[in-house]
N, C-alpha and C positions, 0 to 999 in steps of 0.2 A: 339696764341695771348695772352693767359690767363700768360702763361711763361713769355716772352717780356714784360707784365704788372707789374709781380712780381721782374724779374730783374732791373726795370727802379728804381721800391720803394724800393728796398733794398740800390740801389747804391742813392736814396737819403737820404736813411734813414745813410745810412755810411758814405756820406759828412758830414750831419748834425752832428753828434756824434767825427768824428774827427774832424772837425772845432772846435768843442770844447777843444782838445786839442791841437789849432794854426795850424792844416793839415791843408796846401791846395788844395782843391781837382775840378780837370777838368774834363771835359770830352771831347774826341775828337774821331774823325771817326778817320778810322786805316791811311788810306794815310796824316792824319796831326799831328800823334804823332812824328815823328822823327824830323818836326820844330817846336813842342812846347817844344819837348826837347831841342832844340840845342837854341831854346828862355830862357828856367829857366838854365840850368847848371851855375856854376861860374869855370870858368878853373885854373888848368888844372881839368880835369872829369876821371873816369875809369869808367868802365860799366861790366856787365856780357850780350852777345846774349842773344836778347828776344827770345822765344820761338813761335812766328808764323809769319805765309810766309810775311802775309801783313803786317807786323809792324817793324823798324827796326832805330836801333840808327846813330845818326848822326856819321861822320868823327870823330869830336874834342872829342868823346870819346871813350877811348884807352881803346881794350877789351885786358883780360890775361895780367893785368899790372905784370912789376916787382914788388918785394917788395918795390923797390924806389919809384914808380909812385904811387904804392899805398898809400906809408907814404905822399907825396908829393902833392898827389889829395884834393881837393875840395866839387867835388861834385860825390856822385857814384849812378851808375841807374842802377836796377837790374829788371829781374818780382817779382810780388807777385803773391803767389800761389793761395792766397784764402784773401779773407776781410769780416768778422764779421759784419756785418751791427748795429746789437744792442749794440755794443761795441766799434766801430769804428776803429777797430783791422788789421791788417794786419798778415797773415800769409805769414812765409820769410821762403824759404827749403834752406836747407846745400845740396849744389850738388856741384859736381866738377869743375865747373866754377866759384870755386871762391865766390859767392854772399853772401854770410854770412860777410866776411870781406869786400867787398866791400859795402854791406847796413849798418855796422856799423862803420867805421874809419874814416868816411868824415862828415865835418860840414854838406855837404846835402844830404840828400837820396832823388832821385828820385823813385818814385816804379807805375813799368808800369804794369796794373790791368784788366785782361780782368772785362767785363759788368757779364758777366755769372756766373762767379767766384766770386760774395758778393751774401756769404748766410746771411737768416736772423739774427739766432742767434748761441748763444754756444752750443748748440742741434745739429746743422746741421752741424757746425763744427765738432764736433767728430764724426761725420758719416762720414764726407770726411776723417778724420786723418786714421778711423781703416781701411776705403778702401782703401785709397791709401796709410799711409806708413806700415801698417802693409805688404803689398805685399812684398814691397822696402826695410823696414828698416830701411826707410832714417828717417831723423829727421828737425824739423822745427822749429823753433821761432813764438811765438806771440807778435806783438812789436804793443804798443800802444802810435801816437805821439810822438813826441822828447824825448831823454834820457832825466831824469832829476834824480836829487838826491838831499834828503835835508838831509843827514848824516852827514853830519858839522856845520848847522845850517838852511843857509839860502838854498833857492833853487835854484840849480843851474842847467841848461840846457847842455846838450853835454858832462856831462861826461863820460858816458858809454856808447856814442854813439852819433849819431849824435843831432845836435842844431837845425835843422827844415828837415822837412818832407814834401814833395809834393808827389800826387797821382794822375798818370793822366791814366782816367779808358778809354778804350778804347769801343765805341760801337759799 
């Protein structure tokens, strides 16, 4: 119970902190994530498979796009592997499905988030990095809220990636 307590505050302590940089963040039981997805996307969508039995993306989003679909898509929905709660941070893995190009190329990123998976802070994050990709080798991104860059003056949103960000955490 003491678990489920601390999961519940982290994943509101992570809304709170990405709202702050325009995330929008839900929460849905596992059987209504694939129609809140198919509610936020703007088509056409590309996705990478989620990773668990109960959760799983609508039709209108084409997994293993071509390069076309991917130049061409909208909205792209990938997992996150891990969310930063004191940071409002998503961690996004480079794996062979593609998700790295599809969480950055589209005006939206959807990122579907188990509850479990927001630790509190940058502490527990690197305990998850050296456990799990030190095994793999793989490598991950921490992506905070929509691209922005203010290198030419003013600020701009989506240049190096996507212009808005939704988070829909599954419990």
């Amino acid at each position: 119970m003491a678990q489920q307590q601390r999961d519940v505050d982290n994943v509101e302590t992570f809304a709170t902190q990405a709202r702050g940089y325009g995330v929008d963040v839900s929460r849905h039981a596992p059987e209504e994530v694939e129609q809140a997805i198919a509610e936020r996307i703007e088509p056409p969508a590309v996705g990478t498979s989620l990773p668990w039995e109960d959760v799983s993306l609508p039709p209108a989003v084409t997994t293993d796009p071509t390069t076309g679909e991917l130049r061409e898509a909208v909205t792209g929905v990938t997992p996150a592997a891990l969310a930063v709660a004191s940071y409002g941070s998503l961690v996004l893995r480079a794996d062979d499905h593609g998700s790295e190009p599809v969480s950055l190329f589209n005006d939206l990123h959807l990122a579907v988030l188990q509850e479990a998976d927001v630790v509190a802070d940058m502490a527990a994050a690197f305990t998850w990095f050296g456990e799990e990709l030190r095994e793999t080798r793989d490598s991950a991104i921490i992506a905070t809220g929509p691209s922005a860059t203010a290198d030419m003056g003013a600020l701009v949103q989506g240049a190096h990636g996507p212009k808005r960000v939704e988070v829909l955490v599954v419990t």
